[in-house]
VMD Tcl script that builds the backbone (N, CA, C; Angstrom):
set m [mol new atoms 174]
animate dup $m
set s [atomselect $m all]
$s set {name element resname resid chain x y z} {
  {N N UNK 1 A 93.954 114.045 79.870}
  {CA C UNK 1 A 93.299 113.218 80.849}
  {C C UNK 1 A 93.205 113.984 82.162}
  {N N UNK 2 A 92.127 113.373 82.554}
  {CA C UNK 2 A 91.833 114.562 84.463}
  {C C UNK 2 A 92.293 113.648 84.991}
  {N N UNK 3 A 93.373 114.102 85.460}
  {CA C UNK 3 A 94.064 113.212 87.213}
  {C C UNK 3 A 93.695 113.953 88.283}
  {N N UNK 4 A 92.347 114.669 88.134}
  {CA C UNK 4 A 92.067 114.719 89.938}
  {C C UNK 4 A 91.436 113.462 90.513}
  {N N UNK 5 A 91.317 112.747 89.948}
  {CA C UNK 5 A 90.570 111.921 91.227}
  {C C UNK 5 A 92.351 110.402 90.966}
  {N N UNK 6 A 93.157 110.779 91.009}
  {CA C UNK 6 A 94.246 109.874 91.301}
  {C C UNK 6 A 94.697 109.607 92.605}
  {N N UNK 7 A 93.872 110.604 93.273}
  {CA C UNK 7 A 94.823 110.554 94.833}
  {C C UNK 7 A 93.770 109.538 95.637}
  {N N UNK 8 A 92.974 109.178 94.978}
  {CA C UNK 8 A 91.893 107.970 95.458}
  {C C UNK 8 A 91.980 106.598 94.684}
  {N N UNK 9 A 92.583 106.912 93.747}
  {CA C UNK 9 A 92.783 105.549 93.051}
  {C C UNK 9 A 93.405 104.741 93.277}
  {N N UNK 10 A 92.867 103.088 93.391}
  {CA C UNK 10 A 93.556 102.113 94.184}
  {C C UNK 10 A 95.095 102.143 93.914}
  {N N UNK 11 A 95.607 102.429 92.549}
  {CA C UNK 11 A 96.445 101.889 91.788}
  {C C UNK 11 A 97.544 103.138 91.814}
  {N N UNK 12 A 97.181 104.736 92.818}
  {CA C UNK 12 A 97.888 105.469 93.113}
  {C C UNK 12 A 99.144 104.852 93.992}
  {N N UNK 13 A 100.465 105.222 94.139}
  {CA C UNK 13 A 101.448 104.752 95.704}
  {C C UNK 13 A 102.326 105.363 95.566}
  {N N UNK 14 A 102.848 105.369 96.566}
  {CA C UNK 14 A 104.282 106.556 97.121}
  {C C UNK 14 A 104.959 105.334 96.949}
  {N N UNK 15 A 106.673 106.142 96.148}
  {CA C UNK 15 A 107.831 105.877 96.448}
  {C C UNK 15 A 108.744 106.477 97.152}
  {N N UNK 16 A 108.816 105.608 98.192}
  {CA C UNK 16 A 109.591 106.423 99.489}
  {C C UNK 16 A 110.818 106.501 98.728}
  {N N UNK 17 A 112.101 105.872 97.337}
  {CA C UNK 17 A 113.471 106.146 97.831}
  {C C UNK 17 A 113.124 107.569 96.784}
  {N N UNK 18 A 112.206 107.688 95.790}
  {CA C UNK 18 A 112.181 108.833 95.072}
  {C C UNK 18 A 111.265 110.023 95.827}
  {N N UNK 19 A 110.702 109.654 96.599}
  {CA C UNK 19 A 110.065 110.618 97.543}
  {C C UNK 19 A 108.759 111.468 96.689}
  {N N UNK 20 A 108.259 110.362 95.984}
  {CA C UNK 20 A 106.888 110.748 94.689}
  {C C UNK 20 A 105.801 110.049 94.962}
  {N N UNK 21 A 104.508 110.287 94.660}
  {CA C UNK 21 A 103.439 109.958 94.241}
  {C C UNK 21 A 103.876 109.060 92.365}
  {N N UNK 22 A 102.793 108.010 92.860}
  {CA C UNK 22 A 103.324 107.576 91.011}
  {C C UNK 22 A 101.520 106.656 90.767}
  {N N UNK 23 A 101.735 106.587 89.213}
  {CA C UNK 23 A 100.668 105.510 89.390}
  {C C UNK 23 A 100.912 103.841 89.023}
  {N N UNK 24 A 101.300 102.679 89.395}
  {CA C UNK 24 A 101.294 101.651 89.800}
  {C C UNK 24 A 100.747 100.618 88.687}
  {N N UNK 25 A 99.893 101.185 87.607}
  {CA C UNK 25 A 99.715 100.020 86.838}
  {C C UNK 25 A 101.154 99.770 85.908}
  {N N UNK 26 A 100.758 98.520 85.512}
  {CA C UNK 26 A 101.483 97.969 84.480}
  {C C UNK 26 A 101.208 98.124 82.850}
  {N N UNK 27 A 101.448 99.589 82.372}
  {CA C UNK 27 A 101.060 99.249 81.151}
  {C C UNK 27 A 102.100 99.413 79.859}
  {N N UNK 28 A 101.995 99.241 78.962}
  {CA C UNK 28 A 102.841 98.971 77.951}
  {C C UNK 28 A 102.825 100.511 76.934}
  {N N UNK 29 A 103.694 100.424 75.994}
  {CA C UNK 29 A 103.675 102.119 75.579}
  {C C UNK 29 A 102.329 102.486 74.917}
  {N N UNK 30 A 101.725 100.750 74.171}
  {CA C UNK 30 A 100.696 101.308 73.705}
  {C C UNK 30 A 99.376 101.830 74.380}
  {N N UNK 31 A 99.221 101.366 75.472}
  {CA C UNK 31 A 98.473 101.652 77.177}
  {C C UNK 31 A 98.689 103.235 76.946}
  {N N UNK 32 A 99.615 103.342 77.246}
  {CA C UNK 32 A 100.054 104.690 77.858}
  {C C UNK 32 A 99.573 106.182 76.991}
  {N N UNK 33 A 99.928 105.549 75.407}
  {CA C UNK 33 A 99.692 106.464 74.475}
  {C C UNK 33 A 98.265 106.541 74.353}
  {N N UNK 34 A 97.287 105.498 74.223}
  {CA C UNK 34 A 95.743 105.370 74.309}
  {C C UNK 34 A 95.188 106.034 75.334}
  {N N UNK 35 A 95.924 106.245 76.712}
  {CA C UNK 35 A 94.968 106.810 77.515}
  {C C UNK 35 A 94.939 108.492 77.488}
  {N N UNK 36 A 96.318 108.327 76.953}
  {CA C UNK 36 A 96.561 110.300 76.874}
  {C C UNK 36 A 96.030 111.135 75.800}
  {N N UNK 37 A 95.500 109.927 74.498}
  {CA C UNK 37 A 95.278 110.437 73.359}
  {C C UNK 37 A 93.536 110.311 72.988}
  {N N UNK 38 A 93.359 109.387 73.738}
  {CA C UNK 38 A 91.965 109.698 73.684}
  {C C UNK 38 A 90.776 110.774 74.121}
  {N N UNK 39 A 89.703 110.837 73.516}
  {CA C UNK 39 A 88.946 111.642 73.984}
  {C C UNK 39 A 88.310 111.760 75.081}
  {N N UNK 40 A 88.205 110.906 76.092}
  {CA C UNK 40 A 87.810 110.454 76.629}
  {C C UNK 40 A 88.441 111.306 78.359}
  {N N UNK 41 A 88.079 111.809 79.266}
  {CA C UNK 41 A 88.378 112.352 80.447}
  {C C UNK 41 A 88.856 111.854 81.400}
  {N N UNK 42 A 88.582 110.939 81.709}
  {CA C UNK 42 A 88.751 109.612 82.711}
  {C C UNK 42 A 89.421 108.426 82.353}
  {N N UNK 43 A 90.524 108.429 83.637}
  {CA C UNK 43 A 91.427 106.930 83.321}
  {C C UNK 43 A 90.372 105.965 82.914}
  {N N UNK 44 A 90.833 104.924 81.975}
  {CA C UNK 44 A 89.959 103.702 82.559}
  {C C UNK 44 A 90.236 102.573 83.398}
  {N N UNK 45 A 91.679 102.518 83.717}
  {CA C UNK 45 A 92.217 102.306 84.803}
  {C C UNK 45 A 91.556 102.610 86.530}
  {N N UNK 46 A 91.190 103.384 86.014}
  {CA C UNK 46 A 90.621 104.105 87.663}
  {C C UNK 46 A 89.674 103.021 88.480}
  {N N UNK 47 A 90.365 102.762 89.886}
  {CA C UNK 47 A 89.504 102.241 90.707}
  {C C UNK 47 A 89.394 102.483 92.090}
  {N N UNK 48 A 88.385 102.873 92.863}
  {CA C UNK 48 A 88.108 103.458 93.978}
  {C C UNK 48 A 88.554 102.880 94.803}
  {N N UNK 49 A 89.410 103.150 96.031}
  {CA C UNK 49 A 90.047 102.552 96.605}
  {C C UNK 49 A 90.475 103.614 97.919}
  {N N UNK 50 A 91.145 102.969 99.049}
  {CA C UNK 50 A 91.944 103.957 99.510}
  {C C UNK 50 A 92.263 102.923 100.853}
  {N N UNK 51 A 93.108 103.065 102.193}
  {CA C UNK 51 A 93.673 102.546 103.269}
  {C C UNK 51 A 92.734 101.775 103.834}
  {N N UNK 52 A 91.573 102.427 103.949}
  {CA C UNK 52 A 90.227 101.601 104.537}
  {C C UNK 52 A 89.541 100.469 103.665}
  {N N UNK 53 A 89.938 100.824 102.763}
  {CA C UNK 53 A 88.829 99.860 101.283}
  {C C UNK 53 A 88.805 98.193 102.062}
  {N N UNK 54 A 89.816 97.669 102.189}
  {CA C UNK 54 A 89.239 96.273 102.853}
  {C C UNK 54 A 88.834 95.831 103.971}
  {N N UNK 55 A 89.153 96.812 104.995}
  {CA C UNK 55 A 88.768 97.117 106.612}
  {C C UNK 55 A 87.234 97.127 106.421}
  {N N UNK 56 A 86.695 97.732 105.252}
  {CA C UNK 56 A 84.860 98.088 105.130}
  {C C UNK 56 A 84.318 96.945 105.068}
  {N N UNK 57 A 84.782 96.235 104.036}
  {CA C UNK 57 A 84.981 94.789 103.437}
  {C C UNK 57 A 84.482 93.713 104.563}
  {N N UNK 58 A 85.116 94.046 105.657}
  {CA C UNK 58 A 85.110 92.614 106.599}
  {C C UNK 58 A 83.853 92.951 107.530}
}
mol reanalyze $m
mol bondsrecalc $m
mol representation Tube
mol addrep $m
């Protein structure tokens, strides 16, 4: 899977006590194994997002 575009994804967030980048969804092992094993390039998880996203919004 391409994780360059993770650092834009809504569902990217820092954990300050581990001091990491992580990604935030909730998925289950079978989630996890489907997204790594498929053919496919792109999370389907992925959603555009970032600090401003609801500031644009209003």
């Amino acid at each position: 899977m391409d994780c360059d575009l993770c650092e834009s994804c809504w569902h990217f967030d820092y954990d300050e006590e581990y001091d990491e980048y992580f990604c935030n969804m909730d998925l289950d092992e079978d989630e996890v194994y489907q997204i790594f094993h498929a053919k496919q390039t792109r999370c389907p998880y992925y959603r555009q997002g970032d600090d401003y996203y609801l500031a644009r919004k209003q």
